[in-house]
C-alpha positions in Angstrom: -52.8 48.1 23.7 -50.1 49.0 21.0 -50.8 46.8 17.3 -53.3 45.1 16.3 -56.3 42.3 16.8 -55.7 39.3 14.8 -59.9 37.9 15.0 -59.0 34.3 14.0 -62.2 32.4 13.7 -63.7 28.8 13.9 -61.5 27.0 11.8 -59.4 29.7 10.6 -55.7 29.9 11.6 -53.5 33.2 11.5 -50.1 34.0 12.0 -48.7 37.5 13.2 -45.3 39.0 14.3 -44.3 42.2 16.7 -47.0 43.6 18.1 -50.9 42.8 18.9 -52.7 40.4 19.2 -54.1 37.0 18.6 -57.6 36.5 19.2 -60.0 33.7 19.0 -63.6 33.7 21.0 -65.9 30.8 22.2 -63.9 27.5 22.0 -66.2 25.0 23.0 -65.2 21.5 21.9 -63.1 23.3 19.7 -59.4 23.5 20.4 -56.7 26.4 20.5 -53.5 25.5 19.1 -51.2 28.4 20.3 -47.3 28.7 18.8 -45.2 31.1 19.9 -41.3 32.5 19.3 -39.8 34.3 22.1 -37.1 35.1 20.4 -38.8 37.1 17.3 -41.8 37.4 19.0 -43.8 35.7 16.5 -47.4 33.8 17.2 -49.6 31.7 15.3 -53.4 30.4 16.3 -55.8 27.5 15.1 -59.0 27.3 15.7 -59.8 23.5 15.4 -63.0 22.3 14.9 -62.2 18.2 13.9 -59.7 15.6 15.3 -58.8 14.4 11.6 -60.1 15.6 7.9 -61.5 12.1 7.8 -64.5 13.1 9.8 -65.5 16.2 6.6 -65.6 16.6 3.4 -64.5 19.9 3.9 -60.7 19.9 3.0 -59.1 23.1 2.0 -59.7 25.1 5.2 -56.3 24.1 7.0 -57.3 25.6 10.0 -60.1 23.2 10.8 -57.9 20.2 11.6 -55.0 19.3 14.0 -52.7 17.6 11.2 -53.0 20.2 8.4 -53.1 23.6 10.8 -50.0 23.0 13.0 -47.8 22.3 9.7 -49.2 25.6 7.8 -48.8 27.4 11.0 -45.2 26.4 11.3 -44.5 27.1 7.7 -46.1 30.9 8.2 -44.0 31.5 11.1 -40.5 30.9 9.3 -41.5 33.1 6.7 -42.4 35.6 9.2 -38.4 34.7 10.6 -39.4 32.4 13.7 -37.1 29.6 14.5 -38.9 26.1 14.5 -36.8 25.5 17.3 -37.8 28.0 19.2 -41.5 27.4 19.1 -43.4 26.1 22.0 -47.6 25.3 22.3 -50.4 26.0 24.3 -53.6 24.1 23.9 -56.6 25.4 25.1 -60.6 24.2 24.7 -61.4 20.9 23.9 -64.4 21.1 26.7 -67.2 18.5 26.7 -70.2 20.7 26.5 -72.5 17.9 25.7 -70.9 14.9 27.5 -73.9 13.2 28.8 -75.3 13.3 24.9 -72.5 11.1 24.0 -72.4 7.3 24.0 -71.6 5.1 26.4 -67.3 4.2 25.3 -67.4 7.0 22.9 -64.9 9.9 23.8 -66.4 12.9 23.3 -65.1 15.2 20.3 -63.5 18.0 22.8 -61.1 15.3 24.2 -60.5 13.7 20.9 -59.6 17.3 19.6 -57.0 17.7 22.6 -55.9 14.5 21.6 -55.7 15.2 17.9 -53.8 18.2 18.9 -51.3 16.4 21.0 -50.3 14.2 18.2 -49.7 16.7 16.0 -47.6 19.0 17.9 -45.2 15.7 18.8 -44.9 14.7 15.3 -44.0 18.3 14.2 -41.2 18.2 17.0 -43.2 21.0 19.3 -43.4 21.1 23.3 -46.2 21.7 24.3 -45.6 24.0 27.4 -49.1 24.8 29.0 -53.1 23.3 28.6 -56.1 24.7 29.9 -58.2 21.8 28.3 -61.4 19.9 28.9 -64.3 20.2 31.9 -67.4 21.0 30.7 -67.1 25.2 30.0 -66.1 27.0 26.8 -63.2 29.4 26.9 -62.1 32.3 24.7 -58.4 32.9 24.3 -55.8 36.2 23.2 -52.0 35.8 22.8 -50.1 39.1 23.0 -47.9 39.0 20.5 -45.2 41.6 22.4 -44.8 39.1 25.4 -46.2 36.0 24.6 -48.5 35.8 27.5 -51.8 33.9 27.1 -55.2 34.9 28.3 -57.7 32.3 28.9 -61.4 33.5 29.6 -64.5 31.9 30.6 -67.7 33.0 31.9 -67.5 30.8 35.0 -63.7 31.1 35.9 -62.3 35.1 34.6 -59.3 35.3 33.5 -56.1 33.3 34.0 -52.7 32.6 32.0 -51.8 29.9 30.3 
């Protein structure tokens, strides 16, 4: 591999153009927000750890939450010369490692990230083109910045694309 690794970690968020690549490594409920320009060949990557920034008092790590990392993301990539237009998603994670811990009506916090994630790609205007979320396995995901293609690994499935 030409470039360089891009190690973006639990609720971090990165943003990279040309060559290399994206990484991020044991997604668990966690969820992968993946943006990507074709046309410049520009990525960007959130590791989410919370639906909202309700649920921390944690609030200046952007990365961490659905509604603060898709906007910085977006913002990083125009400077970077990717056209918000242009941008599509990938979501990946948002397993329930732990669903039989939860209560009875309570949806677990993988799916509430997925959902989380959802809402905040539609309100910033982003299709979301591809999901390899929930079951019960964590995942660990690298975007090649050159091509755009996706690599989804777990332990109990390999490798696929996304």
């Amino acid at each position: 591999m030409t470039g360089r690794e891009h190690i973006v970690g639990l609720a971090e968020l990165q943003v990279a153009r040309g060559a290399g690549r994206l990484i991020t490594l044991g997604l668990g409920s966690c969820v992968a927000i993946v943006l990507y320009d074709e046309t410049t060949r520009t990525g960007g990557l959130a590791h989410v750890l919370l639906p909202s920034k309700i649920m921390s008092r944690i609030r200046d790590a952007p990365g961490r939450y659905p509604e603060t990392a898709v906007p910085v993301l977006l913002d990083a990539m125009a400077d970077l010369g990717a056209g918000r237009g242009q941008i599509k998603a990938r979501l990946i994670g948002g397993a329930s490692m732990f669903a039989s811990l939860s209560p009875a009506g309570v949806l677990p916090m993988g799916e509430r990230n997925v959902v989380a994630s959802r809402e905040a790609l539609a309100t910033a205007g982003i299709d979301i083109v591809a999901e390899r979320v929930g079951s019960d396995f964590g995942r660990s995901v690298s975007v090649d910045l050159a091509t755009g293609k996706v690599e989804v690994s777990s332990v109990r499935h390999g490798v696929e694309y996304c």
